[in-house]
C-alpha positions in Angstrom: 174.7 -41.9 81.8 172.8 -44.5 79.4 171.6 -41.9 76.7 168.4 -41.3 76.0 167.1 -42.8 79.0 169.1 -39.9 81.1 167.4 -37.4 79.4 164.3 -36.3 81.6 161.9 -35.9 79.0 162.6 -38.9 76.9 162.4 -41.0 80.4 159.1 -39.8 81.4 157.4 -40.1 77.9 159.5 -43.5 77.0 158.9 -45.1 80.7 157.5 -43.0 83.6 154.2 -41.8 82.2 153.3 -45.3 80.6 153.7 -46.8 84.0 151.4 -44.2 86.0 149.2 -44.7 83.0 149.4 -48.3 83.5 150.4 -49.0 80.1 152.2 -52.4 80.1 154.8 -50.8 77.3 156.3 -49.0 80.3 157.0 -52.0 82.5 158.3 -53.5 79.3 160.7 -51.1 78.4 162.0 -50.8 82.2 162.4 -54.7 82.3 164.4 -54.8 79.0 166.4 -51.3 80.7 167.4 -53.0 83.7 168.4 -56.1 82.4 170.2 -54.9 79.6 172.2 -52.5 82.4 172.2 -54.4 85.7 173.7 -57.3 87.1 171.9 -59.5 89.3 173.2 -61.0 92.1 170.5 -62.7 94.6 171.5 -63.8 98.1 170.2 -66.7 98.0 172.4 -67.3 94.4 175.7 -65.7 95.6 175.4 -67.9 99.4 175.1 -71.2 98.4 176.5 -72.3 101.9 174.6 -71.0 104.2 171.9 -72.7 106.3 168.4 -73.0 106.1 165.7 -69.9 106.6 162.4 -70.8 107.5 159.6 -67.7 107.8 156.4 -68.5 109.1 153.7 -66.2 110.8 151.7 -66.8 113.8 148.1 -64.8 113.9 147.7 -63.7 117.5 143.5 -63.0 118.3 143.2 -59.9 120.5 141.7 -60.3 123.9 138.1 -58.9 125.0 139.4 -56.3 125.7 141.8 -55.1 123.0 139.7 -56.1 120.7 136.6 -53.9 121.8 139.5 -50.5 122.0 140.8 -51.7 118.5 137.2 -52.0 116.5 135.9 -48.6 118.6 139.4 -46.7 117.4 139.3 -48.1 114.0 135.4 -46.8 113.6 136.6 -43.9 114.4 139.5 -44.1 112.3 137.3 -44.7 109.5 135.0 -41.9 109.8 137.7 -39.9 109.8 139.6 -40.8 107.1 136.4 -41.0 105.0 135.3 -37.3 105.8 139.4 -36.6 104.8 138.9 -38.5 101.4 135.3 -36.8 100.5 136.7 -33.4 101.1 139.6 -34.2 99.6 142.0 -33.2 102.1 143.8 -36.4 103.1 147.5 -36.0 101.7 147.1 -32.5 103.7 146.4 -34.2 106.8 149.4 -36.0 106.9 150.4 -36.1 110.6 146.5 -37.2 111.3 146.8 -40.1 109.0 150.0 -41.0 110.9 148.8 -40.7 113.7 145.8 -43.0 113.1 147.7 -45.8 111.5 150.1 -45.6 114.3 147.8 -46.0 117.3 146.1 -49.1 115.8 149.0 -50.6 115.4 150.4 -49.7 118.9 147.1 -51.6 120.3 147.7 -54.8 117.9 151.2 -55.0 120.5 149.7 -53.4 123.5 147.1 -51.0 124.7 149.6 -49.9 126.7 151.6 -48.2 124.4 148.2 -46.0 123.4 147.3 -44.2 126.5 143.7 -42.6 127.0 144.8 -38.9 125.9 145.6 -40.2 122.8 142.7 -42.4 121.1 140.7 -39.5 119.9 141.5 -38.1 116.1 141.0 -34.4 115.3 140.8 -33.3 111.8 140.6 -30.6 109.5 139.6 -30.3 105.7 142.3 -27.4 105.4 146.1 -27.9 105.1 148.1 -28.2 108.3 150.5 -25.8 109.4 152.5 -26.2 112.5 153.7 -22.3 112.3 152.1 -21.0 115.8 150.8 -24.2 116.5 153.2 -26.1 119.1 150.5 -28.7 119.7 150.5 -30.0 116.0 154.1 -30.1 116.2 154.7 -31.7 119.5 151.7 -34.4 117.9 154.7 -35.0 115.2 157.4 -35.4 117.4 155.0 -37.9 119.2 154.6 -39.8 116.3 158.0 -39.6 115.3 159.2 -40.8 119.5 156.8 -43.4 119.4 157.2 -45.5 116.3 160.5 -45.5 114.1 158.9 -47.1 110.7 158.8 -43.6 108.8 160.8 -43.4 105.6 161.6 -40.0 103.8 159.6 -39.6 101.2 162.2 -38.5 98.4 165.1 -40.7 98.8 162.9 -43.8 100.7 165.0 -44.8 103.5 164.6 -44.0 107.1 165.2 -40.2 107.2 168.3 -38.7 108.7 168.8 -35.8 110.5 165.0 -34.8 110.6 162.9 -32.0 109.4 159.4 -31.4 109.9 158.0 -29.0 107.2 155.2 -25.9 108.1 152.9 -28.3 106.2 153.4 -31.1 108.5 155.1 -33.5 106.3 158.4 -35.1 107.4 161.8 -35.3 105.6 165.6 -35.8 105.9 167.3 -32.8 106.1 169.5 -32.9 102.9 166.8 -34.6 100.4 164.1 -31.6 101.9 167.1 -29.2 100.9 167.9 -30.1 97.6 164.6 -29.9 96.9 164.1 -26.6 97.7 166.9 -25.7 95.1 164.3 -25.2 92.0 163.6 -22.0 91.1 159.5 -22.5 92.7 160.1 -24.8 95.8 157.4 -26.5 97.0 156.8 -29.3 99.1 157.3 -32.8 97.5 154.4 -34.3 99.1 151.2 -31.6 99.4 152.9 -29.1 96.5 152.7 -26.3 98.5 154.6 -23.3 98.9 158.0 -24.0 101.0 161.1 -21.9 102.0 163.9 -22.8 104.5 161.8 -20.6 107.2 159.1 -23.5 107.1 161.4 -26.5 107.9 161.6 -27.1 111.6 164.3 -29.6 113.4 162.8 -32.8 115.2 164.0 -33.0 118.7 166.4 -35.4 119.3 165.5 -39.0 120.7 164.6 -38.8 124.5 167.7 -40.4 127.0 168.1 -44.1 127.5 166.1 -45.5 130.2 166.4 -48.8 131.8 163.3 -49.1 133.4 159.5 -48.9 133.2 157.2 -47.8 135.9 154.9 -50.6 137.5 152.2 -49.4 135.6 153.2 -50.3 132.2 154.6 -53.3 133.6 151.6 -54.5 134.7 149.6 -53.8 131.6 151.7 -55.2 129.4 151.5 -58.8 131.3 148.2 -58.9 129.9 148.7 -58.3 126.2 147.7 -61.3 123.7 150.8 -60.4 121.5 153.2 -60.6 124.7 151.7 -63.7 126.0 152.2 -65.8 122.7 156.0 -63.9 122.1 156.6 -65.3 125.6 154.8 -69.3 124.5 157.3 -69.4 121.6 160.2 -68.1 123.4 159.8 -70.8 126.2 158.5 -73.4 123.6 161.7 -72.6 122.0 164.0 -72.9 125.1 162.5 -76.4 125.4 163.7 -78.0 122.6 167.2 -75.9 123.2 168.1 -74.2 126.6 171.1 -72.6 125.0 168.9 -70.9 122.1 169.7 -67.3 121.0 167.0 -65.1 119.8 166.1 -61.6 118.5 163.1 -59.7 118.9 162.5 -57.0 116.6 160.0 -54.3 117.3 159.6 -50.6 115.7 158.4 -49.4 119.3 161.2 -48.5 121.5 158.6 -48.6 124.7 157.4 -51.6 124.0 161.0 -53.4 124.0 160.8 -51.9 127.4 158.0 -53.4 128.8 158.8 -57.0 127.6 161.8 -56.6 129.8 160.2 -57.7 133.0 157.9 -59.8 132.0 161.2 -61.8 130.0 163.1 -61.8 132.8 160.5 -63.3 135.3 160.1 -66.4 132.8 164.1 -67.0 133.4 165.6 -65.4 130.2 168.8 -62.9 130.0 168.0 -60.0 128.3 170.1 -57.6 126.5 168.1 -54.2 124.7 169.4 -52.6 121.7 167.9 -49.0 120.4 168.3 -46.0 119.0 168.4 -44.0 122.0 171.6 -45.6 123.1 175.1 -44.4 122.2 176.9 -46.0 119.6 179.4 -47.4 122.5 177.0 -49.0 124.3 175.3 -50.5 120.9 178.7 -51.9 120.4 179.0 -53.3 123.8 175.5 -55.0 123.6 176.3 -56.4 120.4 179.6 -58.1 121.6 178.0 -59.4 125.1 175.4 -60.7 122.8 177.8 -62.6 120.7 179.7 -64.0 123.7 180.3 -67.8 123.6 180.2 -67.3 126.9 177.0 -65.8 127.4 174.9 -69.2 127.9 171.3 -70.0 128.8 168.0 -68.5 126.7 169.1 -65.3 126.1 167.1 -62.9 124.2 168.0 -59.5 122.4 165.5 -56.5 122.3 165.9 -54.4 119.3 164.9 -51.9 117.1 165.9 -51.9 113.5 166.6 -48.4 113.5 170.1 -49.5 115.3 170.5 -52.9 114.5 171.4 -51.6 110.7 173.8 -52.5 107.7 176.9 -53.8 109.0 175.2 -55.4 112.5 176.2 -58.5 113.0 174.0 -61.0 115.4 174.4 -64.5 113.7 174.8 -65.9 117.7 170.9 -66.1 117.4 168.9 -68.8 115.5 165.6 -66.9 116.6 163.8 -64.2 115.1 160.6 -62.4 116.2 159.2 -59.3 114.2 156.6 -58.4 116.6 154.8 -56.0 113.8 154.8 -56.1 110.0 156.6 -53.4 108.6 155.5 -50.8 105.1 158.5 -52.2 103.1 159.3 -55.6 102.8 162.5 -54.7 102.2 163.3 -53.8 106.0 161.8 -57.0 107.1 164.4 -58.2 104.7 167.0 -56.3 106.4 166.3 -57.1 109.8 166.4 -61.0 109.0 169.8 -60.4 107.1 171.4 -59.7 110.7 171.2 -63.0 111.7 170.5 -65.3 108.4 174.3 -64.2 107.1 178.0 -65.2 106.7 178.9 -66.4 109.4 175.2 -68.4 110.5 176.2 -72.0 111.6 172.8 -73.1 112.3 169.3 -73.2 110.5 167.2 -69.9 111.2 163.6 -70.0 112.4 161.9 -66.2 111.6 158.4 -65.4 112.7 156.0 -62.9 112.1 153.4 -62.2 114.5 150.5 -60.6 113.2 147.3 -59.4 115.5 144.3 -61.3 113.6 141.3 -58.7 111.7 143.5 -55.9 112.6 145.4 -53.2 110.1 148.4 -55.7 110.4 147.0 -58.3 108.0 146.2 -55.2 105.5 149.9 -54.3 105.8 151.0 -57.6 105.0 148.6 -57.3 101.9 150.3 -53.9 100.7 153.9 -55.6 101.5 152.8 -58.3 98.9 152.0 -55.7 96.8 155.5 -54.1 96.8 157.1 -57.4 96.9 155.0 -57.9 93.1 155.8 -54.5 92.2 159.5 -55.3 92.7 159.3 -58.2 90.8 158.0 -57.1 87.7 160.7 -54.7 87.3 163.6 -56.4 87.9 164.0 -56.5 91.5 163.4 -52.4 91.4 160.4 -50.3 92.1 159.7 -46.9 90.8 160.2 -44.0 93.5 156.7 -43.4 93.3 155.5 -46.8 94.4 157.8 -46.6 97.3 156.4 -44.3 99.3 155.3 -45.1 102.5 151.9 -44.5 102.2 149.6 -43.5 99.3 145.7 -42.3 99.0 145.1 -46.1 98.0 147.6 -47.8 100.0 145.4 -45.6 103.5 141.9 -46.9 101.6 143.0 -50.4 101.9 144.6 -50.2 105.1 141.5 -48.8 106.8 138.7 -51.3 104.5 137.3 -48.3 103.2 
């Protein structure tokens, strides 16, 4: 303990209030904290030897036809959230503002992965309560199934062990626990009331499948984001056959449906998710490694299982088909391959669907990556979270 600073009230008067309050004192104090009990140790210090990184982003425009679903769903959107903020009801909306951000973003990769039944937004101004409601719950677990780039909210990481609150807020199981071990519990994110009765368990993820139907096959042939993946891969393979690379994407369908289109342009392809076992995780990750294994082979994954410890320094390719909240994951998932071990220089690109919510999220990752900064390479908890009142204004150009 560094005394007084691990005394709760001298640590909220001394630094916590003067940063909400905006008071540069705060930041000041923090800064002179961290240095004065932290040692810094930057990759890019402590690995002197390894090759060179290079990060660049390609803007990809949306066809016709995308773009006309995108601006209608992102009217919508905006009325929507809008009518939220007026009645001041948006934080108890959460699994509608999830829902929104997440179906825009599914379009910016393919329209595909947003069928009909779900680009329409239902609201209300009062809080959500999935108690009797299976439909508001099963509207989480979509959310949840569909996109993996949720973190907890209390210890900011991507959760564990699920729970869905009565409120419709989503947690880890042992952060939503402890805290529910003060003497008035109440939910961390809408302060509501909360016992252990409200907390509900997330469905496990559904079974590994191998194949799509013709249907989404066919649809996602015709995606912008897809056709200019597929340009730089074979752009790529021209100046090496023998090139490695990893495409990263937080939607487990949609490394399904660049399977087929992959393989019809001559690569080998290899999938790594979450809904796999760990044994056949391991397996992909040592095929994938294979010296062997020649030719342009690519390697569909998800972050969510290509995590700490993964090692896939055979690639010299990286492709983060959307932008994630936290910079730091981005950061993560280019640390697979840009490691110990990396014999060859690294080539990372982000590829961003152009006047679409993905540019704002690359605007609010700056803004983390400058919050980080100022404070020694540390953010407050607050500022982590994975979405704010502000952080939805800007995302939606309200």
């Amino acid at each position: 303990r560094f005394e007084p600073f691990s005394i709760k009230s001298y640590w909220q008067s001394l630094i916590q209030r003067p940063l909400g309050q905006g008071n540069k004192n705060g930041l000041s104090r923090l800064q002179v904290l961290m240095a004065t009990i932290s040692l810094r140790r930057t990759k890019e210090k402590s690995l002197t030897g390894l090759p060179a990184k290079t990060v660049e982003t390609c803007y990809v425009e949306l066809s016709p036809e995308e773009r006309q679903l995108y601006d209608h769903m992102e009217g919508e959107a905006k009325g929507v959230v809008q009518n939220l903020i007026n009645s001041g009801s948006l934080m108890r909306n959460y699994s509608t503002v999830l829902s929104i951000i997440l179906r825009l973003r599914q379009i910016c990769d393919d329209i595909s992965l947003c069928p009909p039944e779900l680009r329409s937004f239902t609201t209300s101004t009062s809080i959500e309560d999935v108690t009797g409601r299976p439909e508001l719950l099963q509207k989480l677990v979509a959310v949840l199934q569909d996109g993996e780039d949720f973190d907890c909210p209390i210890c900011i990481s991507p959760p564990k062990d699920i729970i869905i609150t009565r409120c419709a807020h989503i947690f880890c199981r042992a952060c939503i626990l402890q805290a529910l071990q003060r003497s008035k519990p109440l939910c961390p994110l809408c302060r509501g009331s909360l016992t252990q009765s409200d907390l509900y368990n997330a469905p496990p993820p559904p079974p590994d499948a191998s194949n799509t139907d013709e249907e989404d096959t066919k649809s996602s042939t015709k995606s912008s984001k897809v056709s200019a993946l597929l340009s730089l891969l074979m752009a790529s393979r021209q100046e090496n056959p023998n090139t490695k690379s990893v495409v990263f994407s937080q939607f487990r369908k949609m490394l399904l449906l660049l399977e087929i289109p992959l393989k019809a342009a001559g690569f080998t392809i290899l999938r790594l998710d979450g809904a796999m076992t760990v044994s056949k995780r391991t397996q992909v990750i040592k095929d994938f490694g294979n010296s062997e294994l020649t030719g342009p082979v690519v390697l569909l994954a998800s972050l969510k299982a290509s995590g700490a410890g993964i090692n896939l320094t055979a690639a010299s390719r990286v492709y983060l088909l959307e932008p994630w909240w936290n910079p730091a994951v981005e950061e993560q998932a280019m640390d697979r391959i840009h490691r110990i071990g990396q014999t060859q220089e690294v080539k990372m690109i982000r590829m961003i669907a152009r006047n679409s919510i993905e540019e704002r999220v690359l605007e609010l990752q700056q803004k983390k990556k400058n919050l980080a900064n100022e404070a020694f390479k540390r953010r407050h908890r607050k500022d982590q979270r994975e979405v704010n009142v502000e952080d939805v204004i800007a995302l939606m150009s309200l």
